[in-house]
N, C-alpha and C positions, 0 to 999 in steps of 0.2 A: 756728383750731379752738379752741372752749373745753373744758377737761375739770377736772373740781370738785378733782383731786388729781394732783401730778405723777406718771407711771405708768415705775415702773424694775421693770424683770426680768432676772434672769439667763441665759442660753441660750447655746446653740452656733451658730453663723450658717454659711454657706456658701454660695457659687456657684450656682445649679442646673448641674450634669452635673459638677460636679467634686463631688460627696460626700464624697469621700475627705479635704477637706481641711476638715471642721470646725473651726472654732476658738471658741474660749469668749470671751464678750464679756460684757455690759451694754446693756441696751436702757434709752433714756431716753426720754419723751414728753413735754413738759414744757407749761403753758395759753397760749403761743401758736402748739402745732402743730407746734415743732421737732422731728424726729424723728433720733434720733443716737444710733448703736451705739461704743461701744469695744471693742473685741476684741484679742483677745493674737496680734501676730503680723500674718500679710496673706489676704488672702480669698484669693489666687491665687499660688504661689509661680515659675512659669515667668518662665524671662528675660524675654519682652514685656513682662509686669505690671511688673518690676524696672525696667522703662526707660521705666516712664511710660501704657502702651498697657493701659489698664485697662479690662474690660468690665463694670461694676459697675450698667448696668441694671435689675437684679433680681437678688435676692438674699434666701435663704429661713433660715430659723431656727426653733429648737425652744426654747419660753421655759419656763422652767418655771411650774406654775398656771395655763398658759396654752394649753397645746401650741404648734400651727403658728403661724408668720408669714412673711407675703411681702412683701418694702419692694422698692419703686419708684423708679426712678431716682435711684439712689443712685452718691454720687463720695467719694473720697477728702477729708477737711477735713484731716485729718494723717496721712500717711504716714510710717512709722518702718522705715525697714533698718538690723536691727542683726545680727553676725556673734557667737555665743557669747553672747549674754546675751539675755533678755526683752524684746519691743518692744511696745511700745503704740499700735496706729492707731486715728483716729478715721474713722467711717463715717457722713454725713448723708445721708436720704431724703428725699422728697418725697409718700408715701404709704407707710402700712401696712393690712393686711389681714389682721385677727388671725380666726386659725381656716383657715386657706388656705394652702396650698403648692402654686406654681405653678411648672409647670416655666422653661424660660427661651424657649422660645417660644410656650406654651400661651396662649391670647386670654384677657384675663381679662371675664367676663359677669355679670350677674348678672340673675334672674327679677324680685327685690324690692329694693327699697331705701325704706330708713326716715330721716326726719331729721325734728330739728326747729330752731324758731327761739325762742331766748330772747329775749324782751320787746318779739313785733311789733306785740303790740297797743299797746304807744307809742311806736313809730318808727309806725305809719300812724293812730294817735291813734285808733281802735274795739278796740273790748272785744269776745270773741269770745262774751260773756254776753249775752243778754237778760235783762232784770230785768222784773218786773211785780210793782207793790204791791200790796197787800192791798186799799189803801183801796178803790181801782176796784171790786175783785173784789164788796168788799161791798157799793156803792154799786149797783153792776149787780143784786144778787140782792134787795136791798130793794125799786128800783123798780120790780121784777118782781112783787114781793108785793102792793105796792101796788096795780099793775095790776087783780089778781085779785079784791081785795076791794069 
C-alpha cells in the first residue's frame, strides 16, 4: 500500500461484543501498508485471552477526525501483563476500513470500490494520452482549400 503521509490517530479500539472494554491506543499506517495499534492495556481481559487464546479477528475503533474503524485480522505483536502498573500492547492488522464498524460476525460487502495504479502507464510502456499535433490539423484544412479553389 502506498500513502503520500504516515497516518497516526488517537482512538479507543475494542472487540466487537465486548464494548464494555475500550481501551485508548494509537493507530499507525505507516507507506508500506503496516497497520499497527498500541493500546494501553489488552483488547480482552478474561482468563482464555491471559493464556494465550486470543480472538483478535476483528477489531473496531473510534479514531478521532476520523470516526469508525474496522482492522482485520489482527494478532498480538506484543503482549504485556502487568499487575498494578500501565502496560503497553502492541496490535498488528492486516486490513483497515476507515468509516465502518463491523460487528464480529457481520459479512463485510461492499456495492463500489475505487483504486488506482501509480505509474502503469511505465510499467506497460503506453500513455493513457493521445496526442495529435497541430501540424496535421493544419496541413489537413489547407489541402482542403486548395481543393476548393
Amino acid at each position: 500500500m502506498r500513502i503520500k503521509e504516515t497516518i497516526t490517530r488517537l482512538g479507543y479500539f475494542w472487540i466487537p461484543g465486548i464494548e464494555e472494554n475500550k481501551v485508548p491506543g494509537t493507530l499507525t499506517i505507516n507507506d508500506g501498508g503496516e497497520i499497527v495499534v498500541e493500546i494501553l492495556g489488552l483488547l480482552d481481559n478474561n482468563i482464555e485471552a491471559l493464556n494465550g487464546k486470543d480472538d483478535l479477528s476483528r477489531v473496531v475503533g473510534l479514531l478521532e477526525g476520523e470516526g469508525y474503524i474496522t482492522l482485520l485480522d489482527c494478532f498480538y505483536k506484543n503482549k504485556t501483563i502487568s499487575f498494578g502498573t500501565v502496560s503497553k500492547s502492541v496490535v498488528e492488522a492486516s486490513k483497515a476500513y476507515f468509516g465502518l464498524d463491523f460487528n464480529k460476525e457481520e459479512e463485510i460487502r461492499f456495492n463500489k470500490f475505487d483504486f488506482s495504479v501509480e505509474g502503469l502507464d511505465e510499467w506497460v510502456s503506453k500513455s493513457g494520452l493521445a496526442i495529435a499535433t497541430l501540424e496535421t490539423f493544419e496541413l489537413h484544412i489547407f489541402h482542403t482549400v486548395l481543393q476548393r479553389r
